[in-house]
N, C-alpha and C positions, 0 to 999 in steps of 0.2 A: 504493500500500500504506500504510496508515495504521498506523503502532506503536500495539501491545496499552497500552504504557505509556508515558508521557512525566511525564520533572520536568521542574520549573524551579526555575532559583536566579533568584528576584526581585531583580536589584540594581538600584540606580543612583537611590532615590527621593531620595535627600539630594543628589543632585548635580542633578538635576532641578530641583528648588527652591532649590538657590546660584543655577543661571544666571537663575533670576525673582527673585534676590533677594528670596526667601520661606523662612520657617525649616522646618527640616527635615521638622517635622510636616506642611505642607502635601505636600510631595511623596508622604509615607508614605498621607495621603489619597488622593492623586490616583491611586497606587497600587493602593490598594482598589477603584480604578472597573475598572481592568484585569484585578484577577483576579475582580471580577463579570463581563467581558466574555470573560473567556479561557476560564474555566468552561466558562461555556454554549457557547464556541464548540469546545470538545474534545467537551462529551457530544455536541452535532448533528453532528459528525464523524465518530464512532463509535471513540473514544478509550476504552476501558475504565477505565484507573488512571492518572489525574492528581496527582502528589506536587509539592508546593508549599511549597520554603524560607522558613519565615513566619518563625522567630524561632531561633536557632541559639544554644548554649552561650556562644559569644564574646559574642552582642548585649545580656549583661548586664552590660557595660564600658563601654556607652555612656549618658550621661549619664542622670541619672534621670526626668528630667521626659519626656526621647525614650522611656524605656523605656516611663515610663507612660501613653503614650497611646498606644505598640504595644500594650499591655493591654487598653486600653478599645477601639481600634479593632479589635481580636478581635470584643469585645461587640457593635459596632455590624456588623460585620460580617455575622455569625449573627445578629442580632437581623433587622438588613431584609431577610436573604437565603432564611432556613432555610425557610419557604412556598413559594418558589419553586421549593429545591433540593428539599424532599420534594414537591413536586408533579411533578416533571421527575423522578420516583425515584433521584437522588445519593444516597449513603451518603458520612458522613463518619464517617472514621477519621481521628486522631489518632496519628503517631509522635514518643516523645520521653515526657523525664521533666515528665508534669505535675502533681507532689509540690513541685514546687518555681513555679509560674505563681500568679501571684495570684488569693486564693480568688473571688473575682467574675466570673472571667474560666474560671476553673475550671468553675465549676458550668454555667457559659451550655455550656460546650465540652460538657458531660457529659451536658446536655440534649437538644444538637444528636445527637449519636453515637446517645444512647436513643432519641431519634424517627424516625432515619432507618436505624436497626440492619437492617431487612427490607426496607430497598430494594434494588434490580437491578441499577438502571444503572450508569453511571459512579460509581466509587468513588472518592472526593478524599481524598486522602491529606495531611494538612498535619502537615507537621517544624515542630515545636513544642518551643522548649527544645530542639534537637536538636543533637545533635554525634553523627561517625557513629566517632572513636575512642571514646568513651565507650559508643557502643550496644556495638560489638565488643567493650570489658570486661565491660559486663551479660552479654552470650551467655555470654562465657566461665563465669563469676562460676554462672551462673544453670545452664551444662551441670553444672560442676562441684557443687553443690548438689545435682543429682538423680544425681551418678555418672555423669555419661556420658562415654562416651569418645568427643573428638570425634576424626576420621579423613578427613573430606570437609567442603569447603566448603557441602553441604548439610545436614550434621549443626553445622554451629555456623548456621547460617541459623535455623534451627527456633526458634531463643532470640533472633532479632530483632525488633523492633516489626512486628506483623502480618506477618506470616513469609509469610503464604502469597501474599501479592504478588507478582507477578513483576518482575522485575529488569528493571529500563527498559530499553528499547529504545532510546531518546532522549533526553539531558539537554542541554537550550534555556540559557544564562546569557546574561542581558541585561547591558548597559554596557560592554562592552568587552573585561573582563576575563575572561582564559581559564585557570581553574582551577577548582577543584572545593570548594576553602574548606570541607573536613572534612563534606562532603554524599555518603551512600551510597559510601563506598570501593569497600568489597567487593562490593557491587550492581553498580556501574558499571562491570564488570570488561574486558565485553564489549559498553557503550554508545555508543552514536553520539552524539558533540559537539558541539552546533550552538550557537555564540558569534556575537552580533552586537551592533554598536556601540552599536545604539537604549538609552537608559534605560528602566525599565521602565513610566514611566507614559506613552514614546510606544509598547508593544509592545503593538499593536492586536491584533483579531483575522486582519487581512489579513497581519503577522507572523508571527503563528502558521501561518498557511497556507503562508505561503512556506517556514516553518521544515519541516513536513508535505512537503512538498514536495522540499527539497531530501533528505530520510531517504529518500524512495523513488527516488532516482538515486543510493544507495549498495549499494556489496557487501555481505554482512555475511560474513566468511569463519569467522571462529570459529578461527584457529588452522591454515582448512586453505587448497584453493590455490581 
């Protein structure tokens, strides 16, 4: 059984690159090869909504030169990819405040969305500038503004970055570390956890499949027996 939806929290590129004794920025590259390879290897799976931890509220604490070449490596990213991924029909959506990303980095992002708006397939979903208590004060913020009385956890959904997503079925974090680091709270309510030791630039695509893998040797009960 393959999950309708699967995230991932990308971690571990900076520790990647301490053990080669290379600065951070290489890893964050080496990085990007992966989620070129992880991509393609969700849509030939038959993964529908792939959401991908690129760049979180917290990661503008980290020094500035790091931040800006996660900026540019955006650009280079969509720059060599977007052919591909509109040709394989991906749709890229964008969650997260991108009022606040560097205008360069902006426009490529706004490009990629308007050219791939009418495709099919798999839809990549990249957390951009994203923090998921700050999305849940927007909902809030944003019911309250049109008067709505929220009552249900799908009446404050409605006011989330692309709401009509469904709520992962699977949330994969590489390097180690098992928590959630302020990615989809509320989403993940009822997600499957798959943490495994790999950093993210060794998390191939045969990774991924083992990750696939072990979701379909689980129950999913929901609360019941």
């Amino acid at each position: 059984m393959i999950p309708n939806h699967v995230a991932i929290i990308m971690d571990g590129n900076g520790r990647w690159a301490k053990k080669r004794n290379m600065p951070r920025t290489y890893g964050h590259k080496e990085g990007m090869n992966r989620v070129i390879e992880n991509v393609r290897y969700a849509s030939d799976a038959g993964v529908k909504y792939l959401t991908l931890y690129a760049f979180s509220k917290e990661n503008w604490k980290r020094p500035k030169e790091e931040v800006s070449f996660l900026m540019k490596l955006i650009i280079i990213y969509i720059n060599s990819q977007i052919d591909e991924l509109d040709r394989n029909n991906v749709k890229i959506v964008v969650s997260g405040d991108l009022d606040e990303i560097y205008p360069e980095s902006k426009k490529v992002i706004d490009g990629a969305i308007e050219r791939t708006s009418k495709n099919t397939g798999l839809i990549l979903n990249i957390c951009l500038n994203y923090g998921s208590r700050d999305e849940i004060i927007r909902a809030i913020n944003l019911a309250q503004k049109d008067g709505r009385e929220i009552n249900s956890y799908e009446d404050l959904k409605e006011y989330f970055y692309n709401s009509y997503i469904p709520d992962p079925d699977l949330i994969i974090r590489t390097s180690g570390e098992e928590r959630l680091s302020n990615f989809l709270l509320m989403q993940s309510a009822y997600s499957e956890l798959y943490f495994t030791d790999k950093l993210w630039p060794d998390f191939h695509k045969e990774d991924f499949a083992e990750a696939l893998k072990n979701f379909a040797g689980r129950h999913r009960r929901y609360g019941g027996i």
